[in-house]
N, C-alpha and C positions, 0 to 999 in steps of 0.2 A: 547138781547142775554143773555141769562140765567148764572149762576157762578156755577151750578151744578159740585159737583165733578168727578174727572177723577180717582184719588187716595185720598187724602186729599183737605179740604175747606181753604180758608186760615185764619189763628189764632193768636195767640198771641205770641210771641218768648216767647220759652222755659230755665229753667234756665239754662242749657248748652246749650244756644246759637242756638239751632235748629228752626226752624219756625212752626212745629209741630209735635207732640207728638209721643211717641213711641208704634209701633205695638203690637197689641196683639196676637204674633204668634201663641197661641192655636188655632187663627179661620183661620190662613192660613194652608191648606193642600198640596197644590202645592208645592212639594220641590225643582223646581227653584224661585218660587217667596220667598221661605223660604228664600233662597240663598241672592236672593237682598235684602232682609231684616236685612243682617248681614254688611251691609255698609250706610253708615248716609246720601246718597242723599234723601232715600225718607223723610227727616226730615226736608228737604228743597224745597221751594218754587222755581219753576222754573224760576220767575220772577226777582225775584233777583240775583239766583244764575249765569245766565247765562250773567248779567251783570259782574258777578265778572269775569267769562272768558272773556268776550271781551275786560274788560280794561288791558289783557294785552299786547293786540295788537299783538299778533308774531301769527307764523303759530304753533309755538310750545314751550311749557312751562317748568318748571322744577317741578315737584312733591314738592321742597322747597318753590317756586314759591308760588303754590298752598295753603300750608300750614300757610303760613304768611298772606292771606285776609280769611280763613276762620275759620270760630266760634272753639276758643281753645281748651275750653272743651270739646266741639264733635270730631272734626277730629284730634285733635294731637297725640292722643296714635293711632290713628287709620291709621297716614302718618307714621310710626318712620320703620326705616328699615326693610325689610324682614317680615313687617308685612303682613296680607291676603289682606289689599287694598292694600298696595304698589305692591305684587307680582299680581293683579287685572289689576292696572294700567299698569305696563311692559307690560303687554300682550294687552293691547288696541293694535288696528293695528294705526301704524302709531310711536308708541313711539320705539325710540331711544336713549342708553348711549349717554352721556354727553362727547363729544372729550376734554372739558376741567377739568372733573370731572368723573372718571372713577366709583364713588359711587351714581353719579346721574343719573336718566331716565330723558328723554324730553319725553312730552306727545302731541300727538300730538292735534292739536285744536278744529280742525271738528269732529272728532272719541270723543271728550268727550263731545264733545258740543249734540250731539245726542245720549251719553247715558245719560247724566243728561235728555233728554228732553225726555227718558223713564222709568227714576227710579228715579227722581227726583215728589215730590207731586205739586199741584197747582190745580185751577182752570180750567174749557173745554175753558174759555176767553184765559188765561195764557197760556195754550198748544197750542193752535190754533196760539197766536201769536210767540211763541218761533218754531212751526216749519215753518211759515211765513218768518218768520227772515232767519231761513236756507235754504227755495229756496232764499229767497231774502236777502241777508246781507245788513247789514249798506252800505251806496255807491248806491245799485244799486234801481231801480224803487221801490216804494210803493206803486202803484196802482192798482197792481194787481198779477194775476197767472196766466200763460200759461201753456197747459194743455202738449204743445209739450215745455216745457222748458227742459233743459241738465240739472238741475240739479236733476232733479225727478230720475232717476236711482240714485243718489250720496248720495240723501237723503234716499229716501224710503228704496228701497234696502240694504243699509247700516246700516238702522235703524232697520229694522226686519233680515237682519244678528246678527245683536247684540243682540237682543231678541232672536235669536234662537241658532244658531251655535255657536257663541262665548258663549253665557252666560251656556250655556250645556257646552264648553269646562272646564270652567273657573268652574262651580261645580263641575266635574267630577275632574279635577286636586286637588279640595280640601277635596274630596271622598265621594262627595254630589250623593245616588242612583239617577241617574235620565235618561229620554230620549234624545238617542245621534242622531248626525242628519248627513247627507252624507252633506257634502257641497257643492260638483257638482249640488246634484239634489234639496237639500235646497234650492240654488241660483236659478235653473229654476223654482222651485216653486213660488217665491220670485216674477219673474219677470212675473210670469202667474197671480200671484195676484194685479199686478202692472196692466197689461196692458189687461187681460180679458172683453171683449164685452159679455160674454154669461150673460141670462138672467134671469137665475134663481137667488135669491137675495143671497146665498151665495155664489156665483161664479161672484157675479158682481167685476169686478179689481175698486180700490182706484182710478184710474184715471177717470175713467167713475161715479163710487160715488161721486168723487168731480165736476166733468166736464159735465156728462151727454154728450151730443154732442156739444156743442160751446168750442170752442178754445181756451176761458181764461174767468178768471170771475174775478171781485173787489173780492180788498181784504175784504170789509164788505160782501160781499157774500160768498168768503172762507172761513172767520170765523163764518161766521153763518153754514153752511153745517157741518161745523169740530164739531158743540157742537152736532149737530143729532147722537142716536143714532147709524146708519146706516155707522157714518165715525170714530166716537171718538174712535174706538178699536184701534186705531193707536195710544193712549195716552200710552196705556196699554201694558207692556209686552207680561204677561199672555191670554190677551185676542188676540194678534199677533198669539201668538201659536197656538192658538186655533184655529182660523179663517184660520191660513195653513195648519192644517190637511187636508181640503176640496180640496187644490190645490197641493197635495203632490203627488195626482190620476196620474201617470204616462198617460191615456189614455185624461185626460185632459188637462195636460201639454203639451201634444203633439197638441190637438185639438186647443188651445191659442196659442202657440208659432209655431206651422209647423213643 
C-alpha cells in the first residue's frame, strides 16, 4: 500500500514542535481551506495526534486538557482565551462549559477526533487507519468493516458535516467570504453521497466505493480501497466539497433517498 500524500508526507518535527511545515498560502485559493489553514492541525500528523486524544480516555476533555500534551510553541498562543481556535473549538458540536469551571469548555471527543482526521496532514496509510479506528474504536473488532455497520452515518456524515456546514459556519462567523450551505438539504446531500447505488462514477455513494456489493470487507482491503484515488477524497476537506456539489441536485437527492 502505497504512503502517497493525502495533505502532507510525514517529515521531520519542526522547531516549534509541529510534524510538518508550514503552508504556502499563496497556492491556496479556496478561502475555506485558507480558513483551515489558520489553525496548527494541519501541522500535525494524524497518527500521533489522535493518539494524544485517546489517552485521555473520557467522552470529553477540557481545551486546558488539550493544551498541556500538545507541542508549546505551536498551540499555546493559539489555546489562550477567546482566541479564534478556542472560539473554533466552543462551537465544535458536542462541547460544553465546564459545571466546575465556568471559564472552561469541554470538547467533546468523537466531534474532534473527526476533525483532526480532516485537517489534520498524514499519510492515505495514516488516514485510512485513523478512520478505521472510528467505525471501529480500541475495544471493538479489528477485522474488518461492515458495510451496514451504525456507525457509518456517525462517521461519515458527521465528517463531511464538518467539512461543509460547520467549517462554512465557523468562516463566515470570522468574516471569512465564502459558500454558505442549508443544513437540512446539506445533510440530505450528505446522506445521498453516503448511500447512492447510481452508476455514473461521480454519483457512486462512499458506501458502494468502499463495498462494492458484499457486506464487509478486511480491514487490509479497506485500507487498500481508501488509498485509490476513487475513495481518498474523504481525507480531504476541500475535495468533500467538491464531490457534493454533484449530490446537492435536489432531483437526485430525491432519486437516492425516495
Amino acid at each position: 500500500m502505497g504512503c502517497k500524500m493525502c495533505t502532507q508526507s510525514r517529515g521531520l518535527p519542526q522547531k516549534d514542535g509541529g510534524d510538518l511545515p508550514v503552508a504556502n498560502l499563496a497556492n491556496i485559493r479556496d478561502p475555506l481551506e485558507r480558513f483551515e489553514k489558520d489553525f496548527p492541525f494541519y501541522r500535525m500528523e494524524i497518527a500521533g495526534f489522535r493518539q494524544i486524544i485517546y489517552s485521555f480516555g473520557r467522552d470529553k476533555f477540557s481545551i486546558r486538557d488539550l493544551a498541556q500534551r500538545l507541542p508549546a510553541q505551536l498551540w499555546q498562543s493559539q489555546l489562550q482565551p477567546n482566541s479564534k481556535l478556542v472560539r473554533l473549538l466552543m462551537e465544535l458540536p458536542g462541547s460544553e462549559p465546564c459545571e466546575q469551571d465556568s471559564l472552561e469548555t469541554l470538547i467533546d471527543t468523537n466531534n474532534f477526533l473527526l476533525l483532526a482526521f480532516i485537517w489534520c496532514g498524514g499519510s492515505l496509510e495514516d488516514k485510512g487507519e485513523a478512520l478505521f479506528q472510528c467505525l471501529n474504536p480500541p475495544g471493538q473488532s479489528q477485522t474488518g468493516v461492515s458495510a451496514n455497520d451504525k456507525e457509518w452515518d456517525k462517521v461519515f456524515d458527521q465528517l463531511c458535516y464538518l467539512a461543509t456546514v460547520w467549517t462554512a459556519q465557523q468562516g463566515q462567523r470570522e468574516g471569512i467570504n465564502c459558500k454558505q450551505y442549508d443544513e437540512e438539504e446539506t445533510s440530505k446531500a450528505i446522506k445521498a453521497m453516503r448511500l447512492s447505488e447510481l452508476e455514473e462514477p461521480e454519483k457512486v455513494g462512499f458506501i458502494m466505493l468502499v463495498f462494492g456489493y458484499d457486506s464487509k470487507v478486511s480491514k487490509e482491503d479497506f485500507l487498500n480501497v481508501l488509498s485509490q484515488s476513487k475513495c481518498s477524497w474523504v481525507f480531504r476537506p476541500l475535495k468533500i466539497r467538491e464531490r457534493l456539489e454533484t449530490f446537492q441536485d435536489a432531483d437526485l437527492i430525491d432519486e437516492v433517498l425516495g
